[in-house]
Structure formats: C-alpha cells, structure tokens
C-alpha positions as CSV (number, residue, x, y, z in Angstrom):
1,X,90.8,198.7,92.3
2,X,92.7,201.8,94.1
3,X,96.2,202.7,92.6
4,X,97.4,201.6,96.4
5,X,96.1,198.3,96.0
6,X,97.8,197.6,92.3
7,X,101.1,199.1,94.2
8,X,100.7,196.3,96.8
9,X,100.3,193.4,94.4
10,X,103.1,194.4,92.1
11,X,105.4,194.6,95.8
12,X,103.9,191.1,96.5
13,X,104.4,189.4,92.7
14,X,108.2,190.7,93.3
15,X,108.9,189.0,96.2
16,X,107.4,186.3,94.8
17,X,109.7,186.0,92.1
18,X,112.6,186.9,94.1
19,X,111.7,184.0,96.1
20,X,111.1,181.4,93.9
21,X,114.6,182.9,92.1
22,X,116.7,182.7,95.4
23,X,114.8,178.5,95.4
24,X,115.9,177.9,92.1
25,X,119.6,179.3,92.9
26,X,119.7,177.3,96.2
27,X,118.2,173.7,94.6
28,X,120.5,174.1,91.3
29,X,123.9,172.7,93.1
30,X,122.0,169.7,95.0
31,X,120.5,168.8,92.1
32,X,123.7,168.6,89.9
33,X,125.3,166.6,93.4
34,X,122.5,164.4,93.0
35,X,122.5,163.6,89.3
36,X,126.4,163.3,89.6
37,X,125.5,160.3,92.7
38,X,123.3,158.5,90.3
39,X,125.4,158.5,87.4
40,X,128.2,157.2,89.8
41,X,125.7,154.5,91.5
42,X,124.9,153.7,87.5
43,X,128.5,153.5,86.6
44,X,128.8,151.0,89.7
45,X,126.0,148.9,88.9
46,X,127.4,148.3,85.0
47,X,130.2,147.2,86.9
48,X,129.0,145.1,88.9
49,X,126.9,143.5,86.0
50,X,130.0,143.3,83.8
51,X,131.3,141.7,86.8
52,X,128.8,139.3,87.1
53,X,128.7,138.4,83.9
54,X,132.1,137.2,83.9
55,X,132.0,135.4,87.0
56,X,129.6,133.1,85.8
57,X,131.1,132.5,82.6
58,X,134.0,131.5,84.6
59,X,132.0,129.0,86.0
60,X,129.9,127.7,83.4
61,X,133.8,127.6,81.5
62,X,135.0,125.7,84.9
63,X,132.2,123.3,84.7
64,X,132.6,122.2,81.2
65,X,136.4,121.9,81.7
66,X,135.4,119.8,84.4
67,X,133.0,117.3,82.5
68,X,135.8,117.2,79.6
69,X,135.1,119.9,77.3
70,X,138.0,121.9,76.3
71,X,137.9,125.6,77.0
72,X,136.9,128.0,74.8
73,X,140.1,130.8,73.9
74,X,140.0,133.7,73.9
C-alpha cells in the first residue's frame, strides 16, 4: 500500500469519527427528552392505577354498605 493511500484512509477514519461524534452529540438531548416523557407517562400511569384502585374499593365499600355491612374505617 503507497504512503498516499494510508494518508487517504487515516483522512477518511477521521471524518468518520467526527461524524459519528457530531451523531452522538446531536441524539444525546432527544434521548434524555425521551426518557424524561416516559418516566412522566410512567408516573401517570401509577396514577391512574392508584386511581383505579381506589375507585373500585369505593365501590366494592358502597356495595357492602348497601347489602348491610358496615364500612370498614380507616
């Protein structure tokens, strides 16, 4: 392989770093905006779950109260 040839790759191989450097810079803030959107969405669902939860204990409480149970405290 000629000197010129080496000289070439080594010019190549650096822009290919400097690409895949200046990709990693530009993905790095989506990616932390996207991992801060699914702890939010997470955050919602537990939530919602919690939520959820309750309301059908509220029922299930409503319903015994209703057949003459007394409700549970608290």
């Amino acid at each position: 392989m000629a000197s010129g040839s080496q000289t070439e790759l080594f010019k190549r191989a650096e822009e290919a770093i400097r690409r895949s450097r200046e990709l990693c810079a530009a993905t790095r803030q989506p990616s932390k905006e996207v991992r801060k959107g699914i702890a939010k969405v997470q955050e919602t669902d537990r939530k919602l779950e919690i939520a959820l939860f309750l309301t059908r204990e509220a029922k299930a409480a409503a319903a015994l109260s209703r057949h003459g149970f007394p409700r549970r405290e608290r």
